[in-house]
Rosetta silent file (secondary structure, phi, psi, omega in degrees, C-alpha in Angstrom):
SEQUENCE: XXXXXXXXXXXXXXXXXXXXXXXXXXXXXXXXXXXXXXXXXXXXXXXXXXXXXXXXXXXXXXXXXXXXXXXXXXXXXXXXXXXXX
SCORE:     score description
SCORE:     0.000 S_00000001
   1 L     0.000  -42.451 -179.497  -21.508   20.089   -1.127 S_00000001
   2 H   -43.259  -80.351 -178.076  -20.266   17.966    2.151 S_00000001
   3 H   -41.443  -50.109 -169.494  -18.845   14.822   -0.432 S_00000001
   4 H   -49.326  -55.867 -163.786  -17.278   17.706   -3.203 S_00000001
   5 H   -45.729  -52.799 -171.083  -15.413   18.990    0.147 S_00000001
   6 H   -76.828  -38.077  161.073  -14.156   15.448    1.060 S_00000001
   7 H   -42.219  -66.561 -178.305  -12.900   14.837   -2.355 S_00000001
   8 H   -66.586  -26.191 -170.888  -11.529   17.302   -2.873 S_00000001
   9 H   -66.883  -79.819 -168.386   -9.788   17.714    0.893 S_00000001
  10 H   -46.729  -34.726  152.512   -8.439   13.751   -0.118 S_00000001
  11 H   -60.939  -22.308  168.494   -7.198   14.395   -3.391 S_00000001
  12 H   -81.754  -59.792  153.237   -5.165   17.277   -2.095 S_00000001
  13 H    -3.481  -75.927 -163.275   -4.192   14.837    0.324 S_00000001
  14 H   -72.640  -31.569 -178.491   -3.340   12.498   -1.690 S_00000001
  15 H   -67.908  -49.623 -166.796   -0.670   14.903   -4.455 S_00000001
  16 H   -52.761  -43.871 -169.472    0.665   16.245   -0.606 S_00000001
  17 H   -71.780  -28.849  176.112    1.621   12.384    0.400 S_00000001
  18 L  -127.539   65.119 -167.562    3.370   11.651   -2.772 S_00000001
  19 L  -137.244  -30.603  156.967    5.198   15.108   -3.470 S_00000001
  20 L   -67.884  104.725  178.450    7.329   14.140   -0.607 S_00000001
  21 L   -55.522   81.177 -171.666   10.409   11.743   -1.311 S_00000001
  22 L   -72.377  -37.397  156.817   10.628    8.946    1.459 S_00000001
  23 L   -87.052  164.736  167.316   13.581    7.025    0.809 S_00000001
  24 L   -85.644  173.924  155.682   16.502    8.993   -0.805 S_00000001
  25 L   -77.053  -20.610  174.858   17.849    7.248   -3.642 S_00000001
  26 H   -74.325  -48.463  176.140   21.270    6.516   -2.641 S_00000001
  27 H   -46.479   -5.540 -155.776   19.387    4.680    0.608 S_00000001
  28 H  -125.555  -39.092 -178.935   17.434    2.605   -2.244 S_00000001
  29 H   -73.688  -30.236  177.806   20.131    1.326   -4.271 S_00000001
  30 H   -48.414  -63.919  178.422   21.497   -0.113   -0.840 S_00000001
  31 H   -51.022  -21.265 -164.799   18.394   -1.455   -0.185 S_00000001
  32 H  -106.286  -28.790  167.867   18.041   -3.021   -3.709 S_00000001
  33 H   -72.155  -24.994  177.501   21.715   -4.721   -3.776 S_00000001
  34 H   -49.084  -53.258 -154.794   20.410   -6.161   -0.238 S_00000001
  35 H   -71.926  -43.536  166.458   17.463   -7.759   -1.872 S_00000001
  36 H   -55.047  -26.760  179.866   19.322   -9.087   -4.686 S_00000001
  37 H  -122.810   -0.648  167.260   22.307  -10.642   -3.096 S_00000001
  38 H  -127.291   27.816  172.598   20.635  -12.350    0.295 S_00000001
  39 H   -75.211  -35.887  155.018   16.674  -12.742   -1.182 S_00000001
  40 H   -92.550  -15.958  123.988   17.801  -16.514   -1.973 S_00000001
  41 H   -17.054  -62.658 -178.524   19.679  -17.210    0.927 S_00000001
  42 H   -84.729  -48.872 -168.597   17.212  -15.628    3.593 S_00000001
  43 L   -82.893  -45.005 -159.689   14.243  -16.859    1.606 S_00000001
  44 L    74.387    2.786 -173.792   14.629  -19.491   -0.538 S_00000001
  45 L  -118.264  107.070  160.552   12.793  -18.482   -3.242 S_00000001
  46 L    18.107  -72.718 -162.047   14.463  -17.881   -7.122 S_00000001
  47 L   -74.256  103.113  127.356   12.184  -14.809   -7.876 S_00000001
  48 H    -9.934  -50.682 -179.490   13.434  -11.556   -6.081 S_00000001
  49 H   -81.721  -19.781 -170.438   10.095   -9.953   -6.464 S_00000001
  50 H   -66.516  -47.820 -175.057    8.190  -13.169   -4.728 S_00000001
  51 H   -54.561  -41.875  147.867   10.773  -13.215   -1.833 S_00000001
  52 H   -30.341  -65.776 -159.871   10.225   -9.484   -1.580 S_00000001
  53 H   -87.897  -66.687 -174.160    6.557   -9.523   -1.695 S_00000001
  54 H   -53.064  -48.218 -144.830    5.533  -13.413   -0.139 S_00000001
  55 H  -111.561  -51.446 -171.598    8.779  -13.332    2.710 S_00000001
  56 H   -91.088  -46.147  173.548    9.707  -10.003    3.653 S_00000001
  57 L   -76.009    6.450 -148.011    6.825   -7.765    3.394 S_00000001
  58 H   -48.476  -72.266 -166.082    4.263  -10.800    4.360 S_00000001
  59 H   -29.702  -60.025  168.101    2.147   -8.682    7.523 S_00000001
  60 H   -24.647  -78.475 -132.155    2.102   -5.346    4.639 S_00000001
  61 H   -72.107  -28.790  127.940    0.857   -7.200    2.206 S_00000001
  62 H    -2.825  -57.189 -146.154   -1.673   -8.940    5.062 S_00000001
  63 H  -129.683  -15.775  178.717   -2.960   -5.785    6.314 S_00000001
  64 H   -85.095  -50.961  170.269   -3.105   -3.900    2.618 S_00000001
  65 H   -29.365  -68.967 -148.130   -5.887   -7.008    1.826 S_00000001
  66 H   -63.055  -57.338 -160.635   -7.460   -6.593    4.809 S_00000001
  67 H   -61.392  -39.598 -165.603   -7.959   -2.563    4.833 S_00000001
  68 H   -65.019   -9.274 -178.174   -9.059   -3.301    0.901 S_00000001
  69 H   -72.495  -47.172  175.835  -11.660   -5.728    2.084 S_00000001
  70 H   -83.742  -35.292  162.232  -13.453   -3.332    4.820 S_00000001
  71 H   -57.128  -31.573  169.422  -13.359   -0.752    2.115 S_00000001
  72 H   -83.375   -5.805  170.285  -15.021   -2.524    0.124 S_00000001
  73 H   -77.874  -27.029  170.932  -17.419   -3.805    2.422 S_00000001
  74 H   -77.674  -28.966 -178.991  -17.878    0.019    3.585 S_00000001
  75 H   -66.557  -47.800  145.642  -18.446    0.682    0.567 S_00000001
  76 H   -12.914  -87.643  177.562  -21.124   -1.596   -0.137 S_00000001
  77 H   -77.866  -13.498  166.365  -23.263   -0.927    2.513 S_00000001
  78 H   -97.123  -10.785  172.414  -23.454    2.626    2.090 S_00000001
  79 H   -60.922  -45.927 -170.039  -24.300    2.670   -1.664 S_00000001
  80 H   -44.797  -57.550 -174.345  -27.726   -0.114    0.016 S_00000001
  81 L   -78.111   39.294 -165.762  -28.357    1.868    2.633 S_00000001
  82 L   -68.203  -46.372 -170.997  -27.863    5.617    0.828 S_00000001
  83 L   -97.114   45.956 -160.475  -31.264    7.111    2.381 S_00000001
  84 L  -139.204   55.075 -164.655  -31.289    5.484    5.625 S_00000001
  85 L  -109.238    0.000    0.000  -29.656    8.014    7.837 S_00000001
């Protein structure tokens, strides 16, 4: 009953976090002529999404790895260890 609770409590979660708009859209096209007219300048690199992804966002993308790493490591050890409480 505990885990159904937590499921369900994250999935509810999860519709509330992206039912909320975080950039506007006008703010986004700004942001998208930025990336487009100084991403090979500032960067050096051809590709728009690599310069994006590789240059600007490097710590994000860093730190998204990382938390997917301890999940899966959390993950792991509690399917070995299921009855060991």
């Amino acid at each position: 009953m505990r885990r159904k609770s937590i499921a369900i409590y994250l999935i509810l979660l999860f519709f509330l976090c992206i039912s909320f708009d975080i950039i506007p859209i006008d703010n986004a096209t700004d942001v998208l002529n930025y990336y487009i007219k100084n991403s090979y300048r500032e960067t050096g690199s051809i590709n728009v999404v690599t310069s994006i992804y590789l240059n600007y966002r490097v710590f994000d993308t860093i730190f998204e790895t990382l938390l997917l790493l301890i999940s899966i490591i959390g993950i792991i050890y509690f399917s070995r260890h299921e009855g060991d409480y």
